[in-house]
C-alpha positions as CSV (number, residue, x, y, z in Angstrom):
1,X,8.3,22.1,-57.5
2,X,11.6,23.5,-56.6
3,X,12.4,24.3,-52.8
4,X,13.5,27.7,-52.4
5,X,16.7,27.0,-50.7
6,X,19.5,26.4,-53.3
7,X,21.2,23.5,-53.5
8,X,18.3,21.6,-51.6
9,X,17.0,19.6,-54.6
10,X,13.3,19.0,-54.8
11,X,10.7,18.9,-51.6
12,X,8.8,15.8,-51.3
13,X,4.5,16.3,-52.2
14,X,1.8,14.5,-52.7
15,X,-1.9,15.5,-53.6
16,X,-4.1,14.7,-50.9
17,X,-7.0,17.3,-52.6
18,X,-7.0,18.0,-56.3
19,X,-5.6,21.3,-56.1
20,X,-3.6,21.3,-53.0
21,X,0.0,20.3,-52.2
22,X,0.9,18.9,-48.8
23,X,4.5,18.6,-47.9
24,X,5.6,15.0,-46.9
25,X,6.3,15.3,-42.9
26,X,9.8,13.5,-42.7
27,X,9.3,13.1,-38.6
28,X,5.9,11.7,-38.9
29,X,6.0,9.6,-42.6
30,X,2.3,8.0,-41.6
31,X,-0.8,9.2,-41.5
32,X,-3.8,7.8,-39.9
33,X,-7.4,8.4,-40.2
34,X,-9.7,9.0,-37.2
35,X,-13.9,9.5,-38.1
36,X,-15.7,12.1,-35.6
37,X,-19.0,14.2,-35.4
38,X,-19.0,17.6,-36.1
39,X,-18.7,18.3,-32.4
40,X,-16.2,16.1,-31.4
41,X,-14.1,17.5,-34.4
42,X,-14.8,21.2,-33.1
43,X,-13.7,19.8,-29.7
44,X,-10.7,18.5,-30.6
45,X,-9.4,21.5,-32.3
46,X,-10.3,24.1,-29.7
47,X,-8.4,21.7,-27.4
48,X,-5.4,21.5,-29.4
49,X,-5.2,25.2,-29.8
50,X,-5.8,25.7,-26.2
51,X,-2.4,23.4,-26.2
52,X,-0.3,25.1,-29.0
53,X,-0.6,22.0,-30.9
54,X,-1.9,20.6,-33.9
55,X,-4.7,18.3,-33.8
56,X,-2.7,15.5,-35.3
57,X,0.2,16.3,-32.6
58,X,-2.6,16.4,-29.6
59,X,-4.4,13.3,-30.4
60,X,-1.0,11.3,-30.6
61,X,0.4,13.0,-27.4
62,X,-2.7,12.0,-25.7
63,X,-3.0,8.5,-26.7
64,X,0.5,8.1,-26.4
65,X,1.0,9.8,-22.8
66,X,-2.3,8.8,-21.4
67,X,-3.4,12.8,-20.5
68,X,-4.2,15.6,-22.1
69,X,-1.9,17.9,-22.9
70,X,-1.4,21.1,-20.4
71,X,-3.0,24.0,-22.2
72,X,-0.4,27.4,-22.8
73,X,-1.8,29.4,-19.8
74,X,-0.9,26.2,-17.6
75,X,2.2,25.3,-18.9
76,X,3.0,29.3,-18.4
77,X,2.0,29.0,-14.5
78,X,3.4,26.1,-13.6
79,X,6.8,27.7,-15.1
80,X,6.1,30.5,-13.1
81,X,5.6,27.9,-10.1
82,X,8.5,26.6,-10.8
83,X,10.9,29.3,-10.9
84,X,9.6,30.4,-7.2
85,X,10.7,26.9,-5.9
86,X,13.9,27.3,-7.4
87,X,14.1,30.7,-5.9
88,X,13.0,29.5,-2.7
89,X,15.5,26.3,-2.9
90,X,18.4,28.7,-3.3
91,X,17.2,30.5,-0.7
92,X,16.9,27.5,1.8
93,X,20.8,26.7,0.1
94,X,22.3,29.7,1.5
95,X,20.7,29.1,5.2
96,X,21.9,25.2,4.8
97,X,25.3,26.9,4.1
98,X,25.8,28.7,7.3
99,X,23.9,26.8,9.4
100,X,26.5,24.6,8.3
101,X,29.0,26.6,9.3
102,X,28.0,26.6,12.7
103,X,27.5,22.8,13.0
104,X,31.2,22.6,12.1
105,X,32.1,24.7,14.7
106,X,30.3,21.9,17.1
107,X,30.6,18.9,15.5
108,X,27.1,18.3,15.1
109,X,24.5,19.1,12.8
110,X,21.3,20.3,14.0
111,X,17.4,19.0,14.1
112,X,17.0,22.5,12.0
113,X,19.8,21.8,9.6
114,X,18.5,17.9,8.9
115,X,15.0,19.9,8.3
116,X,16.3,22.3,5.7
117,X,18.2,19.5,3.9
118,X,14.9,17.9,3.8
119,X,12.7,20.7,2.5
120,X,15.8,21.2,-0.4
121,X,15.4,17.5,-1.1
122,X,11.6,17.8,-1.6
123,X,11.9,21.2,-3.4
124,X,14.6,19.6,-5.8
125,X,12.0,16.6,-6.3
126,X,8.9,19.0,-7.3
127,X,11.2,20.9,-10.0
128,X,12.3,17.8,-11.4
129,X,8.1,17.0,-11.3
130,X,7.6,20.0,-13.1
131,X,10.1,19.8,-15.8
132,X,8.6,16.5,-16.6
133,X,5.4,18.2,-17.1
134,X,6.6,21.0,-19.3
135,X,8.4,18.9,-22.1
């Protein structure tokens, strides 16, 4: 079966059904087999859709990272969550900035100053915590 890119040669199949082609996965070269009821199989796929994943890509990102995946309408929110501590960093930037300012003016920085550079600190730490989340 020719690929219908030219130039690109033959695409890798194999039969897994008589009558149905399945294209080799060149990221994922092995398959494994799991047994399940019929409920545990309807289970797992409503929670892989709820996840915008396959069920082959859920059940190995669940194993493998020890959770379950976030579903879309979290992953959604907590980008949303996000963006409003990065708005709210930037905001707590400027006031470092010309608070700042002043402190040069006196040669010391304030108890208010050392408590902003805190909250950025944290609010940098929690976006970093979020980005992990949303690979």
């Amino acid at each position: 079966m020719k690929s219908s890119r030219k130039g690109k040669g033959k695409l890798p199949w194999m039969t897994v059904r008589p009558g149905r082609l399945y294209r080799l996965c060149q990221n994922y070269p092995y398959q494994l087999s799991v047994r399940a009821t019929e409920e545990e199989k309807d289970a797992i796929d409503r929670s892989a859709r709820g996840a915008g994943l396959s069920r082959s890509r859920y059940l190995a990102r669940t194993v493998l990272e020890g959770k379950y995946p976030l579903t879309l309408p979290d992953r959604e929110e907590l980008r949303r969550v996000r963006l409003l501590l990065e708005k709210a960093g930037v905001n707590l930037n400027q006031i470092a900035r010309q608070m700042n300012a002043v402190a040069r003016g006196t040669g010391t920085a304030s108890p208010t100053l050392t408590e902003v550079r805190f909250l950025l600190k944290s609010l940098r730490s929690l976006c970093h915590d979020l980005d992990r989340c949303l690979r």
